[in-house]
N, C-alpha and C positions, 0 to 999 in steps of 0.2 A: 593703848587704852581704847577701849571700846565706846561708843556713841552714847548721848542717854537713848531713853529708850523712847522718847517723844520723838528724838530727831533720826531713826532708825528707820531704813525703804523694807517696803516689804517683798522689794524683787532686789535683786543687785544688778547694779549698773557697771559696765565696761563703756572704756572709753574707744571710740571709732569712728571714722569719718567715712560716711555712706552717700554717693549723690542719690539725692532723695525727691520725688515730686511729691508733691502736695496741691490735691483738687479742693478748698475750702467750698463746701456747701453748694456745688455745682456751677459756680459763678468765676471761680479763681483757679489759674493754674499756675501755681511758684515752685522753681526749680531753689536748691541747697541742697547740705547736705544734714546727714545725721550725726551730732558729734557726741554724744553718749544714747545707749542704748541699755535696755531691760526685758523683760518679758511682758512689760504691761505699758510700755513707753518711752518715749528720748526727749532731745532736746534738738529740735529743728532751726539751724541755724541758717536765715534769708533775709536779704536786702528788707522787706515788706511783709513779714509773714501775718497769718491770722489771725485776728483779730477772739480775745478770750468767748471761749463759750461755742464758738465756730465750730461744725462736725466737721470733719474732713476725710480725704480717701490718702492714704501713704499707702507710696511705691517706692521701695528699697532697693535700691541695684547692688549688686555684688560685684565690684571693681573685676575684670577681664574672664568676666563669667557671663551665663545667660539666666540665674540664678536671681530672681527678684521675694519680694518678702511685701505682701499687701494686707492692708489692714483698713478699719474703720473705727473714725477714732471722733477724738473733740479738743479744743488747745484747752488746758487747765489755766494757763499762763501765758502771758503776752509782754515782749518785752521791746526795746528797737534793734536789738541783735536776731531777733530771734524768738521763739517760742516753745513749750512745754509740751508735748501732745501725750495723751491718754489712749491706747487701744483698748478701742470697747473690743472687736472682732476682729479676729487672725482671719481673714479668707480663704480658707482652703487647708486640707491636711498637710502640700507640699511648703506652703509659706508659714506653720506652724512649726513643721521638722526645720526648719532654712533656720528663723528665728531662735529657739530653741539652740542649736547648736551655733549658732554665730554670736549668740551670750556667752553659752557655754565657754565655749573654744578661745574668747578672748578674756576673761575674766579669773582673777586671781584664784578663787578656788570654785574648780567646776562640780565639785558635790555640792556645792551651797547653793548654785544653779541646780541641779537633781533635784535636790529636798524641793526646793520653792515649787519648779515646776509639777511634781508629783502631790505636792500640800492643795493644789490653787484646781478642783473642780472645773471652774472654768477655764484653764490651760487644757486637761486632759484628754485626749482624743475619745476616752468613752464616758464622757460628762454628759 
């Protein structure tokens, strides 16, 4: 049975555990990790994370890689587990391909990944 269409993401999310830092607004540096991930966002789970509304710097590590994924974002949501973050801005063409295929690659159906990223203007590298 499919979703309604109110409660529908408009990236798909895979589930994944990423140790992740997070710079909140130049002031805070919190280590977690990332436990689901999208093309536009995840879900940053930490002791203390930031506080909603907060911009922040995420940096992705790729377990037994040198492989990182950086982005500039803002938390939508704040909870005591953890929090919600938004990628405003993929940093670079190499953390865009990283991203992009590490949804890809984990996620039930990776054309559904395809379509989104090839729909969304601001994903594409000649946006």
């Amino acid at each position: 049975m499919s979703e309604p269409v109110s409660q529908r993401r408009e990236f798909s999310r895979v589930a994944v555990h990423l140790h992740t830092e997070v710079d909140a607004a130049g002031q805070f540096h919190r280590e977690g990790s990332m436990e689901s991930l999208s093309l536009k966002g995840g879900f940053f789970r930490a002791a203390n994370p930031p506080a909603e509304n907060t911009e922040v710097r995420v940096r992705l590590h790729l377990e037994g890689t040198e492989i990182e994924v950086h982005a500039l974002g803002h938390v939508v949501r704040h909870g005591p587990g953890g929090c919600a973050i938004q990628f405003d801005e993929i940093v670079g063409l190499d953390s865009l391909d990283h991203l992009r295929n590490l949804v890809r690659f984990n996620a039930a159906d990776p054309e559904q990944v395809e379509r989104e990223f090839h729909e969304h203007l601001g994903l594409r590298r000649d946006a």
